[in-house]
ZALUMVO-937733 format. One record per residue (C-alpha): residue in one letter; y, x, z. Coordinates in steps of 0.25 Angstrom, whole numbers, padded with zeros to 4 digits, always signed. Example, Ala and Ser with C-alpha at 12.3 -4.5 7.8 and 13.67 -1.06 7.14 Angstrom:
residues 2
A-0018+0049+0031/S-0004+0055+0029/
end
This chain:
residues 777
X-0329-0205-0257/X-0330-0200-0242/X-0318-0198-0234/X-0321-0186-0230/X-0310-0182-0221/X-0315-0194-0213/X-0328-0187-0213/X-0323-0175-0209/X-0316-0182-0197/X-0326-0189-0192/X-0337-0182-0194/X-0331-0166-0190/X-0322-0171-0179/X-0314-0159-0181/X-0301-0154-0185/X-0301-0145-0198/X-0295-0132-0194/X-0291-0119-0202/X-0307-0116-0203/X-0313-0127-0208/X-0318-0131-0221/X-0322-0145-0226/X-0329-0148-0237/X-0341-0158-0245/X-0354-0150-0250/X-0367-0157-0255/X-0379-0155-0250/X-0381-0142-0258/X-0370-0135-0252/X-0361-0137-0263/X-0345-0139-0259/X-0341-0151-0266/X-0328-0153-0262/X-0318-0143-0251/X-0312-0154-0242/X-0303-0145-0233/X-0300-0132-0233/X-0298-0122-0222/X-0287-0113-0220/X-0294-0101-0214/X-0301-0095-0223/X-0308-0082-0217/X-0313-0073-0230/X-0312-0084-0239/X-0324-0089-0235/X-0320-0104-0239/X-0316-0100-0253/X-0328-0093-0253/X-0335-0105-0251/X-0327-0116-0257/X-0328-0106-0271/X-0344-0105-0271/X-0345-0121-0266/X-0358-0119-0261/X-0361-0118-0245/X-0375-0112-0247/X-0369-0098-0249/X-0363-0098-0234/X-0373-0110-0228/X-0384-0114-0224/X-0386-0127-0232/X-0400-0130-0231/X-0397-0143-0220/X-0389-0149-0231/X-0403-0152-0239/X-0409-0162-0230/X-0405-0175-0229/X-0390-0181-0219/X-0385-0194-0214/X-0372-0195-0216/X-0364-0190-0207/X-0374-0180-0202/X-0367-0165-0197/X-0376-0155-0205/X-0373-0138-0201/X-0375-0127-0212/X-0378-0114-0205/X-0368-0103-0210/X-0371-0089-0216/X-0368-0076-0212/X-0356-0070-0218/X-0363-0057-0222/X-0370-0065-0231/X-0359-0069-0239/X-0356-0051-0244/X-0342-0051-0235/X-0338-0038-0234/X-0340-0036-0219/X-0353-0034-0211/X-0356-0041-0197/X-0365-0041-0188/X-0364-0054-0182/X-0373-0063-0188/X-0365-0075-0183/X-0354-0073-0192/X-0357-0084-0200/X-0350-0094-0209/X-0350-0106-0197/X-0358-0118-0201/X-0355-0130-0209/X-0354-0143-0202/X-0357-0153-0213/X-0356-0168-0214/X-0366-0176-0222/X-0358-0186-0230/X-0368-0193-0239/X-0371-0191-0254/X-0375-0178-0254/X-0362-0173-0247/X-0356-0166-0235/X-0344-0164-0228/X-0346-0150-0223/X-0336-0141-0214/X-0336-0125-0212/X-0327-0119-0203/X-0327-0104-0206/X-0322-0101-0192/X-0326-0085-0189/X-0332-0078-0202/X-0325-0068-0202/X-0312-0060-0195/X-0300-0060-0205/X-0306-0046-0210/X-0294-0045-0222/X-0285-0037-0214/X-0283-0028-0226/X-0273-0017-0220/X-0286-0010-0213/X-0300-0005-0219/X-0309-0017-0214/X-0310-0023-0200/X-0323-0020-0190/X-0326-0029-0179/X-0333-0023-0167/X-0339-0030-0154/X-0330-0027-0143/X-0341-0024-0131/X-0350-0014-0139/X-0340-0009-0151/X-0350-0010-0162/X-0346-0014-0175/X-0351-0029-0177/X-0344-0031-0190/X-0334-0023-0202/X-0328-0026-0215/X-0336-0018-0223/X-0326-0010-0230/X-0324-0003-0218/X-0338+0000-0217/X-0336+0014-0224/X-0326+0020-0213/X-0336+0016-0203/X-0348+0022-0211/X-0348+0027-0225/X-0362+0032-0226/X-0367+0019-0222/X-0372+0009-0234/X-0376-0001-0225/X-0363-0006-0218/X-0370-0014-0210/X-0377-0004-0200/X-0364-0002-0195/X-0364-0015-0190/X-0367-0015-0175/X-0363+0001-0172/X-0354+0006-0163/X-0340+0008-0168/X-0339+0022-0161/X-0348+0025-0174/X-0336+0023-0182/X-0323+0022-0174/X-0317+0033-0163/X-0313+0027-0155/X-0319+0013-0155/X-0310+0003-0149/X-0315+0003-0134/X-0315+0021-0134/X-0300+0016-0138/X-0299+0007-0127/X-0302+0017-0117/X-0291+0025-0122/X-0280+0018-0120/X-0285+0007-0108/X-0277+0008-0095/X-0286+0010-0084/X-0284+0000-0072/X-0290-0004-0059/X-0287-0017-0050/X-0279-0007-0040/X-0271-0002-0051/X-0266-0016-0058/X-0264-0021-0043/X-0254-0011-0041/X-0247-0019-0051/X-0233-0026-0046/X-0238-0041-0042/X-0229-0051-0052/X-0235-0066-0045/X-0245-0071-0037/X-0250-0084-0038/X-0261-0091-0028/X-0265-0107-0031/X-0253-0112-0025/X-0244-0104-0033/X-0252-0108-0047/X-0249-0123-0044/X-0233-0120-0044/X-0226-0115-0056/X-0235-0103-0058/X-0246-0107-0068/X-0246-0116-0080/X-0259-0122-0084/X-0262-0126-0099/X-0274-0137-0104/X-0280-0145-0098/X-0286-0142-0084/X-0288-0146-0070/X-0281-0140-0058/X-0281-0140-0043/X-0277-0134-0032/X-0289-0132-0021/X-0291-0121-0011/X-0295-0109-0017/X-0283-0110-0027/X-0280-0117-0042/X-0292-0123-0048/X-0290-0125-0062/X-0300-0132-0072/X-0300-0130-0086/X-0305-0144-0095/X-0316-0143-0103/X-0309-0145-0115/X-0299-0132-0115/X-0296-0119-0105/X-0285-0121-0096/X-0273-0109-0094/X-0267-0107-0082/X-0253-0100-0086/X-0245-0093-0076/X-0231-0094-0078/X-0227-0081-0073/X-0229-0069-0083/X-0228-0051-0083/X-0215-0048-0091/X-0212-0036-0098/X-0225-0034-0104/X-0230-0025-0091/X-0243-0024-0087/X-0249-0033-0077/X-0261-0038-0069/X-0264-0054-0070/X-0273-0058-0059/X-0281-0072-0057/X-0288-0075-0044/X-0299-0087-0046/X-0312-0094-0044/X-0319-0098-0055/X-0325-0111-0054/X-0332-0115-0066/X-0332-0113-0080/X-0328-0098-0088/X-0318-0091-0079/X-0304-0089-0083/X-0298-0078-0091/X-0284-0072-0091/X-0273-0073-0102/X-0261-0065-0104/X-0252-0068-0114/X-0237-0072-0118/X-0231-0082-0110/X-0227-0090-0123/X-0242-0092-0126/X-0247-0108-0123/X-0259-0106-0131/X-0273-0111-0126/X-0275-0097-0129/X-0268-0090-0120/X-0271-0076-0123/X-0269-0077-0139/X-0257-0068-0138/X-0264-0060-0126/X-0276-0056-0117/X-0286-0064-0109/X-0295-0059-0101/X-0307-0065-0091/X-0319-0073-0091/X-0328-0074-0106/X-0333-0087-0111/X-0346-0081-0112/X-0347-0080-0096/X-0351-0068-0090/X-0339-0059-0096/X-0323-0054-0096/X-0315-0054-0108/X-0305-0051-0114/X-0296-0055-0125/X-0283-0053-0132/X-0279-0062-0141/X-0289-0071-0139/X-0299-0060-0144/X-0311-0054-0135/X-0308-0037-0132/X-0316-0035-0121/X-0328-0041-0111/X-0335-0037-0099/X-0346-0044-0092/X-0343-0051-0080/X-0350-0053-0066/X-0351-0067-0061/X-0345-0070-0050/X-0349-0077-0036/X-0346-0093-0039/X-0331-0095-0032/X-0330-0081-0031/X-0314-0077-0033/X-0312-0069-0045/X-0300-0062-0050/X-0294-0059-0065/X-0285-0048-0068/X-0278-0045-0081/X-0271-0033-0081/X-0263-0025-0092/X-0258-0011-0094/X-0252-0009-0105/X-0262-0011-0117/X-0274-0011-0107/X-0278-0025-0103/X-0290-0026-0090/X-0297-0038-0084/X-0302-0036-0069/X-0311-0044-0063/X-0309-0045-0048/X-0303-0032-0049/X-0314-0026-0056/X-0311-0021-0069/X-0317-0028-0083/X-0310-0027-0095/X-0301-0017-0102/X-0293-0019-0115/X-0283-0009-0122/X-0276-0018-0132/X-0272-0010-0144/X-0259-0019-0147/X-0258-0028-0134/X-0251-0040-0132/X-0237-0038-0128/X-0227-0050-0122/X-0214-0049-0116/X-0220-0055-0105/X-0236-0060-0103/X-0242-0074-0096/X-0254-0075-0090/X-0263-0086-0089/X-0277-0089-0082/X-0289-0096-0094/X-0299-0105-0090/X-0309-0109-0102/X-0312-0125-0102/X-0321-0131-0092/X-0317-0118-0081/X-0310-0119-0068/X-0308-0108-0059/X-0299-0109-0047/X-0287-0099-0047/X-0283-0091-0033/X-0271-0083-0037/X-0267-0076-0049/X-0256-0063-0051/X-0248-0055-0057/X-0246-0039-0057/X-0237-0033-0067/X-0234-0017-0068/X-0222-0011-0077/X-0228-0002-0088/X-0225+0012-0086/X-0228+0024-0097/X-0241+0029-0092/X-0247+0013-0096/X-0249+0011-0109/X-0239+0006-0118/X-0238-0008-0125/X-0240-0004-0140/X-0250-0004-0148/X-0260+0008-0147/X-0267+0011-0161/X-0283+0010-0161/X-0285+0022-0171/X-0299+0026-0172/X-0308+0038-0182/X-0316+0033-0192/X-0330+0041-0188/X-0335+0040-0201/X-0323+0046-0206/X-0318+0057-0198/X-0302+0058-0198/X-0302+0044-0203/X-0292+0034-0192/X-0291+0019-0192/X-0283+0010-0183/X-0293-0001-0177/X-0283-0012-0177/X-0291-0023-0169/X-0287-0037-0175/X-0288-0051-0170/X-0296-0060-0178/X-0307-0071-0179/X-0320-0065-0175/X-0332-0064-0184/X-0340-0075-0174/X-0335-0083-0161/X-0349-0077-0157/X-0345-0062-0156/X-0329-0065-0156/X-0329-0060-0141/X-0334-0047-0144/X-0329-0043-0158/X-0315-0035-0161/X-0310-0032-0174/X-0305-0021-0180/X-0297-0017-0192/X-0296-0002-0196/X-0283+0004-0204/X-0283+0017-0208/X-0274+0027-0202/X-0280+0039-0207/X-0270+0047-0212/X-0261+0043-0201/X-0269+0046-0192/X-0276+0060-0197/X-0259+0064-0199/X-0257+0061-0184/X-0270+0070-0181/X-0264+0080-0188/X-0251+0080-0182/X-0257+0079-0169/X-0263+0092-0171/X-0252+0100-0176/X-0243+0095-0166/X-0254+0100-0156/X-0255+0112-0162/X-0239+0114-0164/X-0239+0113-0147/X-0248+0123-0145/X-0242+0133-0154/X-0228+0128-0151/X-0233+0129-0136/X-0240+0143-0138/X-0226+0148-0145/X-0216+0144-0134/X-0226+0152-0124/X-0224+0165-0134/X-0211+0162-0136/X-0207+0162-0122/X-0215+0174-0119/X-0209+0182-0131/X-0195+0179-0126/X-0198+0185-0113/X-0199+0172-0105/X-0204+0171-0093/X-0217+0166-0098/X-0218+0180-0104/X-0227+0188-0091/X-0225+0201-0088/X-0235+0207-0096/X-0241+0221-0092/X-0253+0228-0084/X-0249+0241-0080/X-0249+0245-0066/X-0234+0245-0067/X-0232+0230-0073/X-0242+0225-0065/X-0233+0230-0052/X-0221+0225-0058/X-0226+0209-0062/X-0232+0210-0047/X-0219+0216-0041/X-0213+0203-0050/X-0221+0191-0046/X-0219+0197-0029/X-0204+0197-0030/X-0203+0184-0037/X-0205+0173-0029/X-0193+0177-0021/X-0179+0179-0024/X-0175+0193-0021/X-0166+0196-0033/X-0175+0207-0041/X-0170+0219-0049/X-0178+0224-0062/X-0175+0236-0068/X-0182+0242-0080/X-0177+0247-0095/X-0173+0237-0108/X-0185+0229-0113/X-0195+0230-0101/X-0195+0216-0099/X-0186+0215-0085/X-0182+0201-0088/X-0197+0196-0091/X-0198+0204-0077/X-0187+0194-0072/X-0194+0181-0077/X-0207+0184-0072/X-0203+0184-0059/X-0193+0171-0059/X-0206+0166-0065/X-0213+0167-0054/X-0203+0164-0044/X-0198+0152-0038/X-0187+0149-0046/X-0198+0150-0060/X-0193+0135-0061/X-0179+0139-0062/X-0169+0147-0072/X-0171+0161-0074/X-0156+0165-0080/X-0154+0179-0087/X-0142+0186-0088/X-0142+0200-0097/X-0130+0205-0090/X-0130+0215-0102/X-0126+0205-0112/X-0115+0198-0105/X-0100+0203-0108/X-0094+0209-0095/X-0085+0199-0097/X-0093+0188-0097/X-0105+0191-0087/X-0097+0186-0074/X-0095+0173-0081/X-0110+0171-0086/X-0115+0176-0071/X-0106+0166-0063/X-0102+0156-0074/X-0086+0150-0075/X-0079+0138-0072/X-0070+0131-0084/X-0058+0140-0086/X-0060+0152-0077/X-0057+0161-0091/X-0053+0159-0103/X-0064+0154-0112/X-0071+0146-0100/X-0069+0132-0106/X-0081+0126-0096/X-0089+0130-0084/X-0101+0140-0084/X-0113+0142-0076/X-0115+0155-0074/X-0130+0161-0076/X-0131+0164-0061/X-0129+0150-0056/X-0140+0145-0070/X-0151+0153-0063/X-0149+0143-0051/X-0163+0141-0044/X-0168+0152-0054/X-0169+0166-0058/X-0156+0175-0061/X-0159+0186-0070/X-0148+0197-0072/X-0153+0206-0083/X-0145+0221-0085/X-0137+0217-0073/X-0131+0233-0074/X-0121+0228-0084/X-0113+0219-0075/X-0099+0222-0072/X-0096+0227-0059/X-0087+0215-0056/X-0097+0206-0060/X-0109+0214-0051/X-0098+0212-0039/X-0098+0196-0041/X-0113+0198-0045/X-0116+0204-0031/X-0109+0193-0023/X-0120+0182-0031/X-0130+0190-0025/X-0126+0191-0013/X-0124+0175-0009/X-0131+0169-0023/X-0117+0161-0026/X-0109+0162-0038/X-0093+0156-0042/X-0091+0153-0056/X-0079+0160-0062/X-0068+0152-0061/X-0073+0144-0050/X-0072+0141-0035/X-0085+0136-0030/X-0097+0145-0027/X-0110+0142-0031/X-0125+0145-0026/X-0134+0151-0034/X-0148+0151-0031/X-0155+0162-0042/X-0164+0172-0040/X-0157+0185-0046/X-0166+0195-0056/X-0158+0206-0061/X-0164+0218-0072/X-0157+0229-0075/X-0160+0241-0085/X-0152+0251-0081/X-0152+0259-0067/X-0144+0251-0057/X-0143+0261-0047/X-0139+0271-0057/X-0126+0260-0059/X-0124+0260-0045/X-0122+0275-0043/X-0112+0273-0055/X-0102+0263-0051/X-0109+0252-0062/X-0117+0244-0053/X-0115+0238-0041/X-0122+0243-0030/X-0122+0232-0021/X-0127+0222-0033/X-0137+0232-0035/X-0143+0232-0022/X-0142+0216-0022/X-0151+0216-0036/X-0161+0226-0033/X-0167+0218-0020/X-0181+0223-0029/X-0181+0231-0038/X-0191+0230-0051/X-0193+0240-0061/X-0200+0237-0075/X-0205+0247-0081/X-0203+0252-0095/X-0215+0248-0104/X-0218+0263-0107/X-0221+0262-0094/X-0232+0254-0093/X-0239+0256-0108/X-0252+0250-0103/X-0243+0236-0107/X-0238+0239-0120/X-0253+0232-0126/X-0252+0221-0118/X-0238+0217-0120/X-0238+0221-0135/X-0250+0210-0138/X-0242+0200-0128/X-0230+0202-0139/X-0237+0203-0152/X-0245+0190-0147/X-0232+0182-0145/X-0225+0188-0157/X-0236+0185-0166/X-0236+0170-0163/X-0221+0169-0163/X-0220+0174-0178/X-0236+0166-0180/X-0242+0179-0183/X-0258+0180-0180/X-0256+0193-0174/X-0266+0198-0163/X-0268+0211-0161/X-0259+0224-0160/X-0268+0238-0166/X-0273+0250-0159/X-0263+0259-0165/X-0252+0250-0163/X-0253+0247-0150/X-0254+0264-0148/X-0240+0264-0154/X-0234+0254-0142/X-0242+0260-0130/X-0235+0275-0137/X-0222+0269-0138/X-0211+0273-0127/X-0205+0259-0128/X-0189+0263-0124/X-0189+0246-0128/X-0199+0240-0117/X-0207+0229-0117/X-0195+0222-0127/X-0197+0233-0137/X-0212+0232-0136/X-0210+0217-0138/X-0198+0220-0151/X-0211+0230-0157/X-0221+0221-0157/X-0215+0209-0161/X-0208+0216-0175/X-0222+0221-0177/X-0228+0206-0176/X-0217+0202-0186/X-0221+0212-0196/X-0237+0211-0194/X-0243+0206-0206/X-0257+0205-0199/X-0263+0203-0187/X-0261+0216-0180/X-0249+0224-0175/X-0252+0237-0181/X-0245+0250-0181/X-0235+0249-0193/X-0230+0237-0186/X-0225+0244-0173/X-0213+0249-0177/X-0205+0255-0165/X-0192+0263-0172/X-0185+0249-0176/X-0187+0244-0161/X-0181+0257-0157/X-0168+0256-0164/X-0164+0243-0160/X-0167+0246-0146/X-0158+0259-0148/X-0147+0250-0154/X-0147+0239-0142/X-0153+0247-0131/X-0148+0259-0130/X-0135+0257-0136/X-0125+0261-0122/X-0119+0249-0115/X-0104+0250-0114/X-0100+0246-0099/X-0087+0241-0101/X-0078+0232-0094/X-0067+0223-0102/X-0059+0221-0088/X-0058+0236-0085/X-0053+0239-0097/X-0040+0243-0100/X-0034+0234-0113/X-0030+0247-0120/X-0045+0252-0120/X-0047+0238-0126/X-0037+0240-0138/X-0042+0253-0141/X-0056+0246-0144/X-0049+0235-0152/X-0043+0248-0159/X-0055+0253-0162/X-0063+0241-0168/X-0051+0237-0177/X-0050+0225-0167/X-0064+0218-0168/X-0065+0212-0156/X-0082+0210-0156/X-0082+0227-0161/X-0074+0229-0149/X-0083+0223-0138/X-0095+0227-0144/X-0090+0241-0142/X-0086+0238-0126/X-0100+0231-0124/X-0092+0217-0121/X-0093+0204-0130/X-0082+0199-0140/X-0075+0187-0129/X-0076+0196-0118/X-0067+0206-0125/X-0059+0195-0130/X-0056+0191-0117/X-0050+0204-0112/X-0041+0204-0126/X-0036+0190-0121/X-0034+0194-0108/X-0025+0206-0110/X-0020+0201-0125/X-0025+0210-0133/X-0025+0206-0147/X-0037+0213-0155/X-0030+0208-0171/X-0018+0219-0166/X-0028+0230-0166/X-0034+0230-0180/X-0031+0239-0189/X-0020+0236-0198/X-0014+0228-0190/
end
């Protein structure tokens, strides 16, 4: 009996790794015995094997048939993989079962070894739909699991013409359109900017600054630190320090390269003392195939580029530089290689080290460090989803997750990427969705504050008209406003003197400012002082904590006093001296304060009549009416009754999300016939009730409807105003009322025109108890 581990020993002068099978086999090719067994075991292939016991399905065995000495080494040529039905189709004719180095051992039996070291990438992931592999430089597609073949092309029944295609025939985008997206654009000026961390010239790298790792020759000579790497292995020349934080930084090494492959970059952690520097990182610079930059991650190829040569002892320069998720190599400043890595390497701090492959030596100048803080316009440090569109299926998303793996053959592993897609289509069509109604949504919702703004009289609201007489009026308006004359508009209820008063602060100055309104008619006698000047804590009863008044919140801004001819004389007179030096003093306070407004006042009743008749002060008077604009009542200018009534049936219409666009002939008769006691407000009031009631789209006769308008404007506009003044009246006159209204206090002031607390008030002041005067009391 054969001792065939001594065999094996002597004979393969190898170790057995995770890959290898040995086993005896006769001259036939039949297994006759499994010696050991590996522990990698891509796709089964060695159970598929070791079940059939015969090599001549996966080998070549015709060289078994002549005759061996013992002893005698004897290759079996391996088989393409497709021809054993896997489910996936390739283009690389090298992706082959490896041979089998078999020994002869005498009586018809050999001791045979297989090493299956790169049939197939781990292909199983079973979360996605298949995996694809593509060559990095050209993006075809080089090789699929075939059950993805039908989202790539489902009228094709040949899956292998896909083979070979570009993948922007299936996928939008394909990985490199992506990588255009998202890579941060650089230039050597820009990563020079960067703040300089270290600086290391020869001397300094013969200190405490490097670490060098395997074995290697070293010396110091003129031009800098000549290092050698043996034949045997690559040396790595560690530098100590490192970029915290994770920031982004510019990793710079000056050298002549003297024999051999030139030397590459590696970033990484600066727990890693692997002979592999960059198995948790990047590396980037000269390519064992000579002639070519790369670049790796994990220890597998993303990008190339071809390469000059340079003059022989020529000083050349490496620079790796990040930003974010983008990694670039420059070359003697000039730009080579970009990389966006979808789910970068992070460390809380990251090492750098200079490669040289065995039996290289280049002599090293001076090497640096730049580092830069992150801010928000770079990238962030997270992983950015690769989500692509199925262009055979229209509306159909996959996440192209890129996974690291064996490559299909050591041939074509430096240009190969693999990809695994998931499906994310509902997701993803949901997103889409939303995205478009939130689009949507924004436009409306932007289209609606416009309307909305404009159908409260805001100062977006133009004023609208092209009569002769509005068309004088709007260019009276836009001469006065850019100075700060106070203005006096004059003009009947509803004509639109405050949409008067906002064009003009719009176009002032102080457009950026507040414009503050005051409807002097709604403010209670008692009451107006304190909301024109404001208060300070306890200068009444009731004041529990300091007011600013409306005067000093236009500060900087626009003033406007609407109906000024209800203000009580008393107040006109403290009115007047505001006017006069722009400074107010709260009630209750001390300290006078500067107020710098630009005062609009309106007014709907005859000012100067007021004057004659003791009610208005005429000195105030003078002071307001520095210029005088009239408006004029809308039956005054008919010839804008059209175009204002389709300004407000437009907005009406899309405030109630009515589709309503037109007003009719006949109807628009009955506005331009109508005397319009309301104005422009009532015009507004009209057409609006007749939007709401519309049930088409078209404002016709039936709608317009004038008689209900009419009463409510005779109920609140005409009604007579009652000017009466609480701290002129004598307390008697005041019981009487309370007589009157069986004492109900709210009846009472709404009879005097005051509000409920002012008349409170005076009841306090002069004890007055309003319970006494009911009736049956």
């Amino acid at each position: 009996m054969h001792n065939y581990k001594l065999l094996i020993n002597e004979l393969f002068k190898t170790i057995v790794d995770k890959r290898q099978m040995f086993f005896l086999h006769d001259n036939k090719g039949k297994i006759i015995k499994v010696l050991t067994a590996p522990e990698f075991n891509p796709m089964k292939m060695y159970d598929t094997i070791i079940e059939k016991k015969d090599l001549s399905d996966f080998f070549d065995i015709k060289p078994l048939h002549r005759a061996h000495k013992p002893g005698e080494i004897i290759e079996l040529r391996g088989r393409n993989i497709r021809e054993y039905s896997f489910p996936f189709g390739t283009l690389l004719s090298s992706t082959s079962l490896h041979n089998i180095k078999t020994v002869f051992a005498g009586d018809n039996t050999f001791i045979g070894r297989i090493t299956i070291n790169e049939i197939m990438p781990p292909i199983h992931l079973s979360d996605g739909l298949g995996t694809l592999f593509s060559n990095i430089e050209t993006e075809t597609l080089i090789a699929f699991d075939k059950s993805i073949a039908p989202l790539l092309s489902p009228n094709s029944r040949n899956f292998e013409t896909l083979l070979g295609k570009p993948l922007s025939d299936f996928l939008s985008p394909t990985p490199r359109e992506f990588q255009h997206r998202f890579l941060q654009k650089i230039d050597a000026e820009s990563y020079k900017s960067f703040a300089l961390s270290y600086s290391h010239d020869a001397s300094d790298l013969l200190n405490n600054s490097i670490r060098i790792s395997h074995e290697s020759e070293r010396k110091h000579i003129d031009d800098g630190l000549q290092i050698t790497a043996s034949v045997n292995r690559s040396a790595i020349v560690r530098f100590l320090q490192t970029a915290r934080d994770n920031c982004d930084f510019a990793f710079s090494v000056t050298f002549i390269h003297n024999n051999g492959i030139g030397p590459c970059i590696a970033i990484g952690s600066p727990s890693t003392d692997s002979e592999e520097p960059d198995h948790d990182g990047y590396l980037a610079g000269y390519a064992i195939q000579g002639g070519y930059l790369v670049m790796k991650r994990n220890g597998y190829h993303v990008v190339r580029s071809k390469l000059e040569k340079n003059a022989e002892g020529s000083s050349e320069t490496l620079t790796f530089v990040r930003i974010g998720n983008s990694f670039h190599l420059f070359h003697n400043d000039k730009h080579h290689l970009s990389y966006y890595d979808i789910d970068p390497q992070n460390w809380t701090e990251a090492s750098f080290a200079v490669v040289l492959r065995s039996a290289s030596a280049i002599t090293i100048k001076n090497a640096e460090l730049r580092v830069n803080k992150r801010t928000s316009s770079v990238s962030e440090n997270r992983s950015t989803p690769y989500i692509v569109e199925l262009k055979a299926h229209p509306g159909r998303f996959c996440i192209m997750s890129r996974f690291d793996s064996n490559p299909i053959s050591s041939l074509w592993s430096n240009f190969m990427a693999g990809w695994q897609p998931i499906d994310i289509t509902t997701f993803e069509s949901t997103i889409k969705q939303l995205e478009t109604k939130s689009r949507r949504l924004t436009r409306k919702n932007m289209v609606l504050d416009t309307l909305l703004k404009n159908f409260r009289n805001d100062s977006s609201e133009k004023l609208m008209g092209s009569s002769d007489k509005f068309s004088k009026l709007r260019s009276t308006a836009d001469t006065i406003a850019p100075t700060d004359s106070t203005v006096l508009i004059e003009g009947e209820t509803g004509v639109g003197k405050e949409v008067l008063a906002q064009y003009i602060h719009s176009k002032s100055k102080r457009s950026s400012n507040s414009f503050v309104k005051i409807d002097c008619s709604t403010i209670p006698t008692t009451l107006i002082e304190s909301h024109l000047f404001g208060h300070e804590k306890g200068a009444f009863s009731g004041a529990i904590e300091r007011s600013i008044g409306l005067l000093e919140q236009s500060d900087n801004g626009t003033i406007f006093l609407d109906e000024i001819g209800n203000i009580p004389l008393e107040v006109q007179a403290k009115l007047l001296r505001f006017f006069n030096d722009y400074t107010i003093t709260r009630l209750g306070g001390n300290t006078p304060i500067k107020v710098n407004t630009r005062p609009i006042v309106a007014t709907n009743a005859n000012l100067a009549d007021m004057v004659k008749a003791g009610k208005f002060r005429s000195d105030l008077y003078y002071r307001i009416s520095v210029i005088k604009i009239a408006v004029p009542a809308l039956r005054e200018r008919k010839e804008d009754i059209a175009e204002l009534a389709n300004f407000f049936m437009l907005k009406c219409a899309a405030l109630n999300n009515k589709q309503i666009s037109e007003i009719s002939t006949e109807a628009m008769d009955l506005l331009r016939n109508y005397n319009w006691p309301g104005n422009v407000r009532e015009l507004k009031n009209v057409i609006e009730r007749a939007v709401v009631f519309s049930s088409d789209n078209i404002l016709t006769p039936s709608l317009i409807n004038f008689e209900e308008q009419n009463n409510s404007l005779k109920s609140k506009r005409y009604k007579p105003r009652i000017n009466f003044s609480l701290s002129k009246t004598e307390p008697a006159k005041i019981i009487t009322l309370l007589e009157r209204h069986n004492g109900n206090i709210s009846a009472a002031a709404r009879e005097i025109g005051t509000n409920r607390i002012g008349l409170h008030l005076y009841l306090k002041k002069h004890n007055i108890n309003p319970d006494a005067h009911r009736k049956g009391l």
